[in-house]
C-alpha positions as CSV (number, residue, x, y, z in Angstrom):
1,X,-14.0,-17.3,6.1
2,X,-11.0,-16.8,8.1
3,X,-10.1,-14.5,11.1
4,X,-7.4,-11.6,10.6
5,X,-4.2,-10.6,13.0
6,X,-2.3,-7.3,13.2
7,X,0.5,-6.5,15.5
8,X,2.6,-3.8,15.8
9,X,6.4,-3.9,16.5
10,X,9.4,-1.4,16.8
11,X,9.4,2.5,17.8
12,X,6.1,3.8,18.4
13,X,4.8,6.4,16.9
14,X,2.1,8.5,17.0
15,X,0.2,7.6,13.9
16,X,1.0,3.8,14.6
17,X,-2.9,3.4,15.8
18,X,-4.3,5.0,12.6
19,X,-2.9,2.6,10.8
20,X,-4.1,-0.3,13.6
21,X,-7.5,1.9,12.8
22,X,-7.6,1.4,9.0
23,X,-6.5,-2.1,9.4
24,X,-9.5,-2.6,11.6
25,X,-12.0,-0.8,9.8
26,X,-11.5,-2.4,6.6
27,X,-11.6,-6.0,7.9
28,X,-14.8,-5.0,9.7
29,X,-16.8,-4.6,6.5
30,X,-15.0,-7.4,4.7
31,X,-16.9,-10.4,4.4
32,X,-14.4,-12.7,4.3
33,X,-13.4,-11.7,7.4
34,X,-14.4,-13.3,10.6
35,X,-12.9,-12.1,13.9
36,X,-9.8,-9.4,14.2
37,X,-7.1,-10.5,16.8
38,X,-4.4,-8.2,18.0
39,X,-1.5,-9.5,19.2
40,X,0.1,-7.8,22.3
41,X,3.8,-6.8,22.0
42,X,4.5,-7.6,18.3
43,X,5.6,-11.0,17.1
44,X,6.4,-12.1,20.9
45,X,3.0,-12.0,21.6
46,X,2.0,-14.4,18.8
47,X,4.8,-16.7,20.1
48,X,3.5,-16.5,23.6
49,X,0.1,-17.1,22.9
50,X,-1.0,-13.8,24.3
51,X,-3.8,-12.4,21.4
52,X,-6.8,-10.0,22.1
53,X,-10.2,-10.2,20.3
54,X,-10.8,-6.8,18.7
55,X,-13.6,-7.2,16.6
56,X,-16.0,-6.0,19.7
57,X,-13.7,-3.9,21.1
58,X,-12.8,-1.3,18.4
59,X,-16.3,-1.8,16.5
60,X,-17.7,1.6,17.4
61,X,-16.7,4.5,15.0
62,X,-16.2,6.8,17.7
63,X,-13.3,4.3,19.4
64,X,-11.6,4.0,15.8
65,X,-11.4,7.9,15.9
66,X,-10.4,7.9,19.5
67,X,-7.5,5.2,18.7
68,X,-6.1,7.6,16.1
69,X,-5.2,10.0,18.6
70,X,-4.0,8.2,21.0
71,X,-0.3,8.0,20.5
72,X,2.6,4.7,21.2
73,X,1.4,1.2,20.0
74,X,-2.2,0.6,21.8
75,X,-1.2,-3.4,21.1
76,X,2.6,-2.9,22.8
77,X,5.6,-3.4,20.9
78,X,8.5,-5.5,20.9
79,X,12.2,-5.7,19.2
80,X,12.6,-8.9,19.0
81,X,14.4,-10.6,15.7
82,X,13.7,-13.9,14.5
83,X,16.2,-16.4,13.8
84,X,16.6,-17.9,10.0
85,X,14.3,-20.3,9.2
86,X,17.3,-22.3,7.5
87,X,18.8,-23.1,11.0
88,X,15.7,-23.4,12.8
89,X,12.3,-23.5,12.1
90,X,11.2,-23.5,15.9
91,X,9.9,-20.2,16.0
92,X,7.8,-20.2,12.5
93,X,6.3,-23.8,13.1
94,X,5.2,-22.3,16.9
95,X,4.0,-19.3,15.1
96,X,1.9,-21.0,12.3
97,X,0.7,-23.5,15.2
98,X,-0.9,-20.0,16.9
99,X,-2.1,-19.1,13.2
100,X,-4.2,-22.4,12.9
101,X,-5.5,-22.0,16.5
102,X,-7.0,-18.9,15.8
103,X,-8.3,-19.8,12.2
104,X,-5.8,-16.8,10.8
105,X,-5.7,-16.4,7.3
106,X,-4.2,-12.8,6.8
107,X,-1.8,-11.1,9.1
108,X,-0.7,-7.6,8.9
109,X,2.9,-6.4,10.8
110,X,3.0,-3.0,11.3
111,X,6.3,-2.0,11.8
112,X,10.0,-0.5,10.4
113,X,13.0,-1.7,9.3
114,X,13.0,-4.6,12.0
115,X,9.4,-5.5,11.5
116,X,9.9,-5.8,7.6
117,X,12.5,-8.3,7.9
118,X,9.9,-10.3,9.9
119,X,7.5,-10.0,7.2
120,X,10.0,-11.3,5.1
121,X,11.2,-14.4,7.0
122,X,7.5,-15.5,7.9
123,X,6.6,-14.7,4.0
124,X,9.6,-16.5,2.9
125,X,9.0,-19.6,5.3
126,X,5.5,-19.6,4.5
127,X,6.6,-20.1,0.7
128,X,9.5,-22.4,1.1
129,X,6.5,-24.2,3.3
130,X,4.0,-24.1,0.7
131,X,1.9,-22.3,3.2
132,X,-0.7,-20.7,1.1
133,X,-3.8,-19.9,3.1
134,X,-1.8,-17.6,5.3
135,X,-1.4,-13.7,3.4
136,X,1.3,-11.9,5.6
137,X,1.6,-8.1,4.7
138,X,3.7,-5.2,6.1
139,X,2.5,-1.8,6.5
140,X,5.3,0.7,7.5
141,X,5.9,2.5,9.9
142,X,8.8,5.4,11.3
143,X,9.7,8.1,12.9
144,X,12.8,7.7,10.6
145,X,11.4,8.0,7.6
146,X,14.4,5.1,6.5
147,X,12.3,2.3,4.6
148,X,13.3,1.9,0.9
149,X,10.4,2.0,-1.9
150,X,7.8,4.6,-0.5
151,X,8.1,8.3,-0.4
152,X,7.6,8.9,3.3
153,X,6.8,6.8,5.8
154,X,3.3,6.9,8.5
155,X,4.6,8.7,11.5
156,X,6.9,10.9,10.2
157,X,5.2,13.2,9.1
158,X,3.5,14.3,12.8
159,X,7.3,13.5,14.0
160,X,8.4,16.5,11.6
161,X,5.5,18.6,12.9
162,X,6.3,18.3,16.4
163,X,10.1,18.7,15.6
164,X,9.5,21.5,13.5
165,X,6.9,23.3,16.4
166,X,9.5,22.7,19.1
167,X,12.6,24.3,16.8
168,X,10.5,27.3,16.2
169,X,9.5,27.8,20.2
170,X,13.3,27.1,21.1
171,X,13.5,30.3,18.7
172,X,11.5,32.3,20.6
173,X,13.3,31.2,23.8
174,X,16.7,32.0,23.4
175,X,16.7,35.0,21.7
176,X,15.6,36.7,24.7
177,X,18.8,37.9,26.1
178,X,21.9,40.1,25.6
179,X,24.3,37.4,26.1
180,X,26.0,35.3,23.8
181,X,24.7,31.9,24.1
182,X,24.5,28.3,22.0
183,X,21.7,25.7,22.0
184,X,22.4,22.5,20.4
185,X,19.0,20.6,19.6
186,X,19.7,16.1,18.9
187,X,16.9,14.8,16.9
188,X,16.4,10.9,16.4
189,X,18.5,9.4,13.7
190,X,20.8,7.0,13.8
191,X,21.1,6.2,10.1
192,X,19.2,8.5,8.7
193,X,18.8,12.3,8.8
194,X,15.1,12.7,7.8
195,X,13.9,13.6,11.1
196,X,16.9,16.4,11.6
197,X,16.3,17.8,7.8
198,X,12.4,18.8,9.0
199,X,14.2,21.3,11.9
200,X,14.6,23.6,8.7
201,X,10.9,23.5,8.7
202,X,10.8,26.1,12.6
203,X,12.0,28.6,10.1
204,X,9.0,28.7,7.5
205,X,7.5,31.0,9.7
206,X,10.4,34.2,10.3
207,X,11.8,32.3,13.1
208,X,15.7,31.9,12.8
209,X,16.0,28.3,14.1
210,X,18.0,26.8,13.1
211,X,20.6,28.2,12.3
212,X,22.9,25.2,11.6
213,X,21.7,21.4,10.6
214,X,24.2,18.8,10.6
215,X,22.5,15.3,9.3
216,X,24.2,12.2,9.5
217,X,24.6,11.3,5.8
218,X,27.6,13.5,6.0
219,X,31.1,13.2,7.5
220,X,31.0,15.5,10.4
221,X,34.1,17.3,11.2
222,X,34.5,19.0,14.7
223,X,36.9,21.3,13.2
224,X,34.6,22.1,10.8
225,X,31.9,22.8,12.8
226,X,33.7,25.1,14.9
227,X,34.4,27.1,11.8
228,X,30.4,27.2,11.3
229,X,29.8,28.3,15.0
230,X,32.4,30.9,14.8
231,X,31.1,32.1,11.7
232,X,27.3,32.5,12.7
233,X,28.0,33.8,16.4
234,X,29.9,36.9,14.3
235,X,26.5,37.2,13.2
236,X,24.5,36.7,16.3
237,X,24.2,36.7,19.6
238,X,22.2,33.5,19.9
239,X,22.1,30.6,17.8
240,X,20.7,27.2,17.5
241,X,21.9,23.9,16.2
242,X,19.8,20.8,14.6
243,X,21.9,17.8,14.7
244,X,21.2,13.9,13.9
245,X,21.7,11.7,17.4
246,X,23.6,9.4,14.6
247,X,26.1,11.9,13.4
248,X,29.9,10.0,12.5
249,X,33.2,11.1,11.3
250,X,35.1,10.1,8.0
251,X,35.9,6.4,9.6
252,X,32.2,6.2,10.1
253,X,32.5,6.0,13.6
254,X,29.8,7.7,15.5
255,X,30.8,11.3,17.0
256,X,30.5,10.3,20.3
257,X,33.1,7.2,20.4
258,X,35.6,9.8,18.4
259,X,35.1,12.5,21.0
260,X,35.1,10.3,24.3
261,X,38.9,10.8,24.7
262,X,38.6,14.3,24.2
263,X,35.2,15.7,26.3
264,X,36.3,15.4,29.9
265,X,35.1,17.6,33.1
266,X,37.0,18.7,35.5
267,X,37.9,15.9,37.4
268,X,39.1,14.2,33.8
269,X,36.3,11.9,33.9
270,X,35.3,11.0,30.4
271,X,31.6,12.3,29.4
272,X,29.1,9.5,28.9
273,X,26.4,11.1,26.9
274,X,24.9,11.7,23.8
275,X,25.9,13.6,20.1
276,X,24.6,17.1,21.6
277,X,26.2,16.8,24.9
278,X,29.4,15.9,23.8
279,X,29.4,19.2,21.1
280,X,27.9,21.2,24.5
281,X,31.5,20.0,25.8
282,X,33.0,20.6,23.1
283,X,31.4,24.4,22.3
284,X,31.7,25.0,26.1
285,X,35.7,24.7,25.8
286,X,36.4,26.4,22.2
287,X,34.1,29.0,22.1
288,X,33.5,29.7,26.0
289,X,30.0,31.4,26.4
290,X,26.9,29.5,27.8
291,X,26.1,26.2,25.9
292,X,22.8,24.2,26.7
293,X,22.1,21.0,24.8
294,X,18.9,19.4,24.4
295,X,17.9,15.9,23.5
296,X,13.9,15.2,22.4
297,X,13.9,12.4,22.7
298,X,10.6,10.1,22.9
299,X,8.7,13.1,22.6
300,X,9.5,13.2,18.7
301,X,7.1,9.7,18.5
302,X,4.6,10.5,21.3
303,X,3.4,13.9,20.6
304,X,-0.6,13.4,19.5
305,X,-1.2,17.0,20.7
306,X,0.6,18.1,17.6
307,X,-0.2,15.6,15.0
308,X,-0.4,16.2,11.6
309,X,-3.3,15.8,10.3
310,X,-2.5,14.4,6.7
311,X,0.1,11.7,8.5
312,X,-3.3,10.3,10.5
313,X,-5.2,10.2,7.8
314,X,-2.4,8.5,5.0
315,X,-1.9,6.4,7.9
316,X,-5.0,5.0,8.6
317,X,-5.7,4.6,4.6
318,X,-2.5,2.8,4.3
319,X,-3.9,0.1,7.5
320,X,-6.9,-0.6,5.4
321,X,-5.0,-0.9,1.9
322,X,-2.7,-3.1,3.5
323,X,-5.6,-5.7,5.3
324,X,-7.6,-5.0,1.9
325,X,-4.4,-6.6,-0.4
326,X,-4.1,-10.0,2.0
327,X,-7.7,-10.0,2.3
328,X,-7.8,-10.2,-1.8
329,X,-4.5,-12.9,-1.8
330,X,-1.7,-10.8,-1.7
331,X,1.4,-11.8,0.7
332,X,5.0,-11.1,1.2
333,X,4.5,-7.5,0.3
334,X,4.8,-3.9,2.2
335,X,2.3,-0.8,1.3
336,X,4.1,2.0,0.1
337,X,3.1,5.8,-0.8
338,X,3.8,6.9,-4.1
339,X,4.3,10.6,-4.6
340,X,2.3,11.4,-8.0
341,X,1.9,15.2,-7.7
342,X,4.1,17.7,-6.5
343,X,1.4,21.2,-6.0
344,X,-1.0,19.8,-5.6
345,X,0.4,17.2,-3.5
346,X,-1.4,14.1,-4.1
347,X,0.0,10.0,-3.6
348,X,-1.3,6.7,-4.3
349,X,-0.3,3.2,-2.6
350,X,0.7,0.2,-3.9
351,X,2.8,-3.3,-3.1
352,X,6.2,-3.5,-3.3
353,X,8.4,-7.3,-2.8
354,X,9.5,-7.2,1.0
355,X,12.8,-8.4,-0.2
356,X,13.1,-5.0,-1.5
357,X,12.7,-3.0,1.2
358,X,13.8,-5.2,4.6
359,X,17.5,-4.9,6.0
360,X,18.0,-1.6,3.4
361,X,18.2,2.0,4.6
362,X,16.6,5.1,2.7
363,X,18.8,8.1,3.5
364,X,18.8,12.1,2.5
365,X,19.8,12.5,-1.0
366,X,22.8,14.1,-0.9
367,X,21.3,16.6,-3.2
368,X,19.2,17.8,-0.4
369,X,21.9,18.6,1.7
370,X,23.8,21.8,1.1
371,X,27.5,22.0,-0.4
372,X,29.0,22.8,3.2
373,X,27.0,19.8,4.5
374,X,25.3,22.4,7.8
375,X,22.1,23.0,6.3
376,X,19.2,21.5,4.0
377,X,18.3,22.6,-0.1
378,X,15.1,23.9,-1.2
379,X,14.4,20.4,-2.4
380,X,14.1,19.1,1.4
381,X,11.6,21.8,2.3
382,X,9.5,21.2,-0.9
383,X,9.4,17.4,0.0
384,X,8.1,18.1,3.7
385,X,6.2,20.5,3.7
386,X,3.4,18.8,2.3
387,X,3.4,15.7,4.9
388,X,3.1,18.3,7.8
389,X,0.1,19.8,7.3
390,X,-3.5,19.7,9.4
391,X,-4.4,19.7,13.1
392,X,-6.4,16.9,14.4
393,X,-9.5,17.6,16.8
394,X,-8.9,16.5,20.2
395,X,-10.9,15.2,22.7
396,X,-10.1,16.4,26.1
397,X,-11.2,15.4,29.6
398,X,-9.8,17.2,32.9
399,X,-7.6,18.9,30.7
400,X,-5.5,17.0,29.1
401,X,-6.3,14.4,25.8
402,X,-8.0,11.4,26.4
403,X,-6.3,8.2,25.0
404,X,-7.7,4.4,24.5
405,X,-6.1,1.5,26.5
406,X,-6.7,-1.9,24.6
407,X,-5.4,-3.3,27.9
């Protein structure tokens, strides 16, 4: 019998815990499993010795349910790369050290892009090692929706829901007056335009916004743009505008290094903000009425109030899949959701190589994006709108949500 670790790294999210929940659960009734450690703040934890016992502390049923509504990492987070274990073996022979302390024989890293190539150093070490009573498995998670092999990613789903909820309410507010006026909405994205593709979603409902989405899989051209703005404020009095924090022009260079020498106040002081602020500039001197700009933000990853509720529960299935594969031998492997039915939606999970799938980037199809690159296909909405669906019960106390602190 050996005892199981999880850790969670990266962005939080706010189905992060469900999957920390499924993991839990399903060692719980395993056999072959002895006690559940949690390591605080992601792989720094395990190299500073600082684990948690959770097999007590998240037995009761009702505590698993309360954990998948709490939203951030409940085990803290960390960004923190390892070196190559060609050059230096420090950090893996420290790590495995904590491993055999604590009797572990599976560990599960739940994390993105980062986390991943973790996995895949401490897999890769482990087998260049000959380390084989060790399983180390990575179960995904992001906001960004970026990791290659599986159709959407834990997370981003309630991420698209509260981006979606907040485009639609932005709607409602400025379309209340006369004047002309321009709202310019930047959702997280750096690399990827998922997140900013799911604004399209605010407008399921007869809302208008948004009315322009600019992702950053495509070149973005300020003169361009202008041309857009121009041509829906002919239009309308009020408009709004989805755009990726990550947007870049045709060097690739991001928007806001191309634009510093060109947004300046009054005083010719340079603006130091980000991709919305510097269009607000922008808009603000080319088209002249009143601009606002709005950045989300961590809100996009900390929501709970508006989770959805199939991203909880693929979440938390995809935590106990993941603990259920090392459990059984597997290692050196990520879960990943397979799409196998459109309407009705349904998906299964299975293991793909972490070679595949750490250091690579999943972006938009460029099929999914529309021929004048300012708005999303039919394809994009059909893709969503199935990972945004469900409300979770809440539990409330003094009126606001109730969350669990492991800590």
């Amino acid at each position: 019998m050996k005892n199981l670790l999880v850790a969670q790294s990266g962005g939080p999210s706010v189905a992060i815990n469900a999957t920390l929940a499924g993991v839990v659960e399903k060692a719980m009734t395993n056999q072959n499993v002895g006690k559940i450690y949690g390591a605080k703040n992601g792989i720094m934890g395990i190299l500073t010795d600082k684990l948690i016992d959770l097999t007590e502390a998240l037995a009761d049923p009702e505590t698993l349910q309360l954990l998948c509504q709490t939203p951030s990492s409940a085990l803290g987070s960390c960004r923190m790369k390892l070196s190559d274990w060609e050059e230096s073996t420090f950090e893996y022979d420290k790590i495995l050290g904590i491993f055999r302390k604590y009797d572990i024989g599976y560990f599960v890293y739940i994390g993105g892009n980062d986390s991943m190539d973790t996995v895949h150093k401490l897999a890769g070490f482990c087998e260049r090692m000959h380390v084989d009573d060790v399983k180390i498995i990575g179960a995904p998670k992001t906001i960004d929706n970026d990791l290659m092999e599986t159709d959407h990613c834990p997370g981003f789903g309630s991420a698209a829901k509260y981006v979606a909820a907040t485009m639609s309410e932005i709607a409602c507010d400025c379309n209340v007056y006369a004047q002309p006026s321009i709202t310019i909405v930047e959702i997280m994205g750096r690399d990827a335009g998922w997140l900013t593709a799911s604004s399209a979603l605010g407008r399921l409902n007869g809302d208008s916004a948004p009315d322009l989405i600019y992702l950053c899989e495509r070149p973005f051209l300020v003169d361009r743009f202008l041309e857009d703005v121009r041509e829906k404020m002919a239009q309308k009095h009020s408009i709004v505008i989805a755009v990726s924090e990550g947007l870049r022009n045709e060097e690739g260079d991001y928007v806001t290094d191309s634009l510093q020498n060109r947004a300046a106040d009054a005083f010719g002081h340079k603006i130091l903000a980000g991709a919305a602020r510097y269009l607000e500039e922008i808009l603000r001197f080319e088209i002249g009425c009143k601009v606002r700009s709005i950045e989300l933000n961590v809100m996009q990853r900390c929501a709970s109030h508006v989770a959805s509720a199939s991203d909880i529960y693929e979440s938390r299935l995809i935590g106990a899949a993941a603990a259920d594969y090392a459990i059984s031998g597997g290692t050196g492997k990520m879960a990943c959701i397979r799409r196998t039915s459109e309407q009705p939606y349904r998906f299964g999970i299975d293991f793909v190589d972490i070679g595949q799938i750490a250091n690579h980037v999943k972006t938009v199809p460029d099929t999914w994006i529309n021929e004048a690159g300012n708005d999303v296909t039919e394809e994009m909405l059909t893709y969503l709108l199935p990972l945004i669906q469900g409300e979770l019960p809440c539990t409330y106390k003094n009126g606001v949500p109730v969350h669990l602190h492991l800590y």
